[in-house]
N, C-alpha and C positions, 0 to 999 in steps of 0.2 A: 457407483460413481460418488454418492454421498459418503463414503469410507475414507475415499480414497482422496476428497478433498474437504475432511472435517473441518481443519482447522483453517482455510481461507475461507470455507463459510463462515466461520464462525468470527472469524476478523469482519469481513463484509457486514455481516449482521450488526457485531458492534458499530462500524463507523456507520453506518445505514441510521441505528440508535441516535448515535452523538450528533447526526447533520440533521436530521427534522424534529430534534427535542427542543423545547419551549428552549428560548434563552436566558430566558431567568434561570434555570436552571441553573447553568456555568457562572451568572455572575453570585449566585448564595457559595459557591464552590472555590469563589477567587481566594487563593492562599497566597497566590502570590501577585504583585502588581507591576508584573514583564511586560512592554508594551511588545506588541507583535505577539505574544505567545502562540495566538490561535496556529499562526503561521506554521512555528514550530510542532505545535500538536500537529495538522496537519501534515508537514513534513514529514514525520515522526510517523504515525500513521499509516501511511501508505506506502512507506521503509519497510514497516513492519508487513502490511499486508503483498508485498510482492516479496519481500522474501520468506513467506510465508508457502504462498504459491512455487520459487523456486525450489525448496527444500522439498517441497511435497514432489514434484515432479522433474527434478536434478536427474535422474538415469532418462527422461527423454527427448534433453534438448542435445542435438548430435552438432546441432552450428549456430551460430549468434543470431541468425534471422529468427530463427522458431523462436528464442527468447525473449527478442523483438518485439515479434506478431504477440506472444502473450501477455507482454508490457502492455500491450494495448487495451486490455482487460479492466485493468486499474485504472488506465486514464480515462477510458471512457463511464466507467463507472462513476467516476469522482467528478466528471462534467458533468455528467445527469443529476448527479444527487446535488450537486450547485444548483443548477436550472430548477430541479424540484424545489427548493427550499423557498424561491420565489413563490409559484403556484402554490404550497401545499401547506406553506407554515404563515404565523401574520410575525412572528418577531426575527426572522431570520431573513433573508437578502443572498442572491448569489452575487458571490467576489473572483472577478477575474485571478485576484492575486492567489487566492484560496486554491484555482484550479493550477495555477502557476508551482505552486509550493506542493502540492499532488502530485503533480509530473515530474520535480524532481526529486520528491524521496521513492517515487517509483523508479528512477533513471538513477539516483543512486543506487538501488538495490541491484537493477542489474549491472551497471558498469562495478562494483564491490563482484559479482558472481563472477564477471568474464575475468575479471583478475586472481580468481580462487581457483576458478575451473582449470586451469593446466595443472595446477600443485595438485589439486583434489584428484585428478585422474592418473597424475604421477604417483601421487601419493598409494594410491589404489592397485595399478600396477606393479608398486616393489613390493607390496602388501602379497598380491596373489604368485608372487616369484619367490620368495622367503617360503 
């Protein structure tokens, strides 16, 4: 099972890293002075960590709901690590917006798939007829 989903472990673990590391951290790291950026990081983020998860398991969603249900994967994850940052850090704070901007680079990710998915299976189909 760990083979078979190295690399959204391996995404999860990062952001797992980046949500309960001191804040000082990111600000010795500011290169650049974007207001909102975190936003974007976080948008960005969990873009990457559901399509991440799509790619890896693309041959077993057969209908939009499954895809759905495993959207849910990421949001719930990115609400706990909100909530934990309260309890478990003293410079970090959970931000609704933060869970906001989570939800939709995951809801990016899969609305960009269900728009790929009929070409990619078309695709695949002239592929196995040639």
């Amino acid at each position: 099972m760990i083979q078979k989903n190295k690399f959204s472990i391996l995404i999860s673990l990062l952001i797992l890293y980046l949500s309960l590391a001191n804040a000082s951290t990111f600000e010795k790291a500011g290169f650049f002075d974007i207001k909102y950026l975190d936003k974007f990081v976080h948008f960005g983020l969990y873009f990457l960590f559901m399509g991440v998860i799509i790619l890896e398991h693309r041959h077993l969603f057969s209908n939009t709901r499954q895809i759905i249900i495993v959207a849910l994967i990421p949001v719930f994850f990115g609400a706990m690590l909100e909530f934990a940052q309260s309890g478990f850090t003293e410079t970090r704070k959970a931000d609704v917006l933060d869970i906001m901007f989570n939800t939709a680079g995951t809801a990016t990710a899969v609305c960009l798939w269900l728009f790929y998915d009929p070409y990619y299976k078309r695709k695949k189909s002239d592929d196995n007829i040639v």
